[in-house]
ZAMARGU-4260 file (C-alpha; in steps of 0.2 Angstrom, whole numbers, plus 5000, padded with zeros to 4 digits):
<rodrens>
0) 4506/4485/4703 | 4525/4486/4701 | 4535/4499/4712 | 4548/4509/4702 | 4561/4520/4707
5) 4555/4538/4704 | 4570/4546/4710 | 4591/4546/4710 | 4605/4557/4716 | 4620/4561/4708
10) 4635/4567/4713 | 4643/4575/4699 | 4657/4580/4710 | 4667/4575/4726 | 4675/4592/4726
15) 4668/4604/4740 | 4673/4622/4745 | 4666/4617/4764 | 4671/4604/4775 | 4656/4598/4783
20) 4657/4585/4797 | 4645/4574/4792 | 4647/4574/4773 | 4650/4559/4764 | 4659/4568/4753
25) 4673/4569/4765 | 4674/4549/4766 | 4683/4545/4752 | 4697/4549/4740 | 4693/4562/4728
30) 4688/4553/4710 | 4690/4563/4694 | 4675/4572/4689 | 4667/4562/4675 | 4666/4570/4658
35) 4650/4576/4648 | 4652/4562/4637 | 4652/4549/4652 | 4636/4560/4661 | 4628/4558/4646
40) 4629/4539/4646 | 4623/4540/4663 | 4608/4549/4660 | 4604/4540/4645 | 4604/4525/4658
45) 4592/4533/4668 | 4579/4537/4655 | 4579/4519/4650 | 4574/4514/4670 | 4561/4528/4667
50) 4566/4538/4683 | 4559/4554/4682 | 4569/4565/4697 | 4585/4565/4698 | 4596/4575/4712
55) 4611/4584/4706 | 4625/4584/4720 | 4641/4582/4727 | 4651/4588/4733 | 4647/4604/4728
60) 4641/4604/4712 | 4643/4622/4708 | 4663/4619/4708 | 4660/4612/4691 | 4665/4624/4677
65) 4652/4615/4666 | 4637/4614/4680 | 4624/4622/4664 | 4628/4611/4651 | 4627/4600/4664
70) 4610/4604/4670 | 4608/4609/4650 | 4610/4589/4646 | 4599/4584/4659 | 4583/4594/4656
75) 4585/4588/4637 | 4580/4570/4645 | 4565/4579/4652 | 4571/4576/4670 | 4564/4585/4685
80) 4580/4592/4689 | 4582/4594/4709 | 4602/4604/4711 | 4607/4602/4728 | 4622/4614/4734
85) 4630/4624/4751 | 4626/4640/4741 | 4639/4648/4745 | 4647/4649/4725 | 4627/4654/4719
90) 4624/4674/4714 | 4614/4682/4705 | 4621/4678/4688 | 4618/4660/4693 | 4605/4661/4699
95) 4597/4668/4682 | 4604/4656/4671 | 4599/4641/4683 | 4583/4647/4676 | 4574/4634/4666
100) 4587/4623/4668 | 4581/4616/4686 | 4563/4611/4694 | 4571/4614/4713 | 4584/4624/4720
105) 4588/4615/4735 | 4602/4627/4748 | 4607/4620/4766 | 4603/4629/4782 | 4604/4622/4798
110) 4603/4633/4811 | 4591/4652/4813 | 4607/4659/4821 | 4622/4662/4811 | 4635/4659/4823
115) 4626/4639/4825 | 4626/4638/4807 | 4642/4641/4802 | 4649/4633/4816 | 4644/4617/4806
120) 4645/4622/4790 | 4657/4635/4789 | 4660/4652/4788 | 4649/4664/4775 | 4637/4647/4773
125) 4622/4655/4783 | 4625/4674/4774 | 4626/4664/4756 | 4609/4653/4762 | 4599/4668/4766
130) 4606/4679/4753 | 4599/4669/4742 | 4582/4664/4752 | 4582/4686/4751 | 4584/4687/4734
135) 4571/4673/4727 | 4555/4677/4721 | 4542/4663/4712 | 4538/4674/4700 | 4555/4678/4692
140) 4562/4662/4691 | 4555/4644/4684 | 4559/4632/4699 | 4555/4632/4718 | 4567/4636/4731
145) 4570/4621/4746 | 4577/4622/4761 | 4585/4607/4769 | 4593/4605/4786 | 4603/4592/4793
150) 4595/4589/4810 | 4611/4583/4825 | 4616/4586/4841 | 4621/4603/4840 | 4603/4612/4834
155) 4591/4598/4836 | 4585/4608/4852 | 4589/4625/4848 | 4589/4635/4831 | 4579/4624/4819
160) 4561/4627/4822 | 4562/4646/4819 | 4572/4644/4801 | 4555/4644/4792 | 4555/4664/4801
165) 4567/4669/4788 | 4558/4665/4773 | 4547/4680/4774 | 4532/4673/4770 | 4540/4666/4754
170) 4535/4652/4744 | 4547/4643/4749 | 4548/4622/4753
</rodrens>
């Protein structure tokens, strides 16, 4: 049986609104954000390998003025579209038209206490990460709602077990 890849990330972006310590975003020179054209040719690349999931990253992806007809691009090569972000530039208007356009709304949260998180992360990150954790519901929109933590020093003891308590009882990954 021959092993394939069934998944890639894409950073569409090195641009970011937060300054996370341990981003690899922060480790290089800031590139030009590549056109629809050139994202395009990417995808089309990636259909040939016959990867199904892709990540869409950065950066923070929702910096980009064209992040739909990005996402708009990407679902019309079928993709399992996975769009990774801080949160922090999501409301509700975009949260409705991500609708349809992604499998997976994947937001950062890595502490239960604000004050923890946003010490890493940065002011407003934890009110933008549970705002939208408040405001999701499975019925109303077409993808599933993630929550990823970045497990270090500073919460691996304390604040990362009860995250899970603020999902109230949601269907949430």
């Amino acid at each position: 049986m021959m092993k394939t890849i069934s998944y890639i990330g894409y950073r569409i972006t090195e641009r970011c609104n937060k300054h996370c310590p341990f981003c690899f975003s922060r480790e290089k020179e800031l590139v030009k954000d590549q056109s629809l054209s050139e994202i395009e040719k990417f995808l089309q690349n990636i259909v040939r390998a016959k990867i199904p999931t892709i990540g869409i990253m950065g950066g923070e992806p929702m910096l980009r003025k064209d992040i739909i007809d990005i996402l708009k691009i990407t679902k019309n090569y079928k993709f399992e579209v996975i769009l990774s972000t801080n949160a922090t530039l999501i409301k509700q208007k975009q949260l409705d038209e991500l609708n349809g356009l992604i499998d997976y709304l994947s937001i950062s949260l890595d502490n239960y206490d604000e004050f923890q998180n946003d010490k890493f992360r940065g002011f407003d990150q934890y009110k933008s990460a549970t705002r939208i954790i408040n405001i999701y519901e499975d019925y109303r929109y077409n993808f599933r709602l993630k929550v990823n933590t970045v497990v270090h020093k500073l919460n691996i003891n304390n604040g990362i077990d009860e995250i899970p308590e603020l999902f109230n009882n949601k269907n949430i990954i």
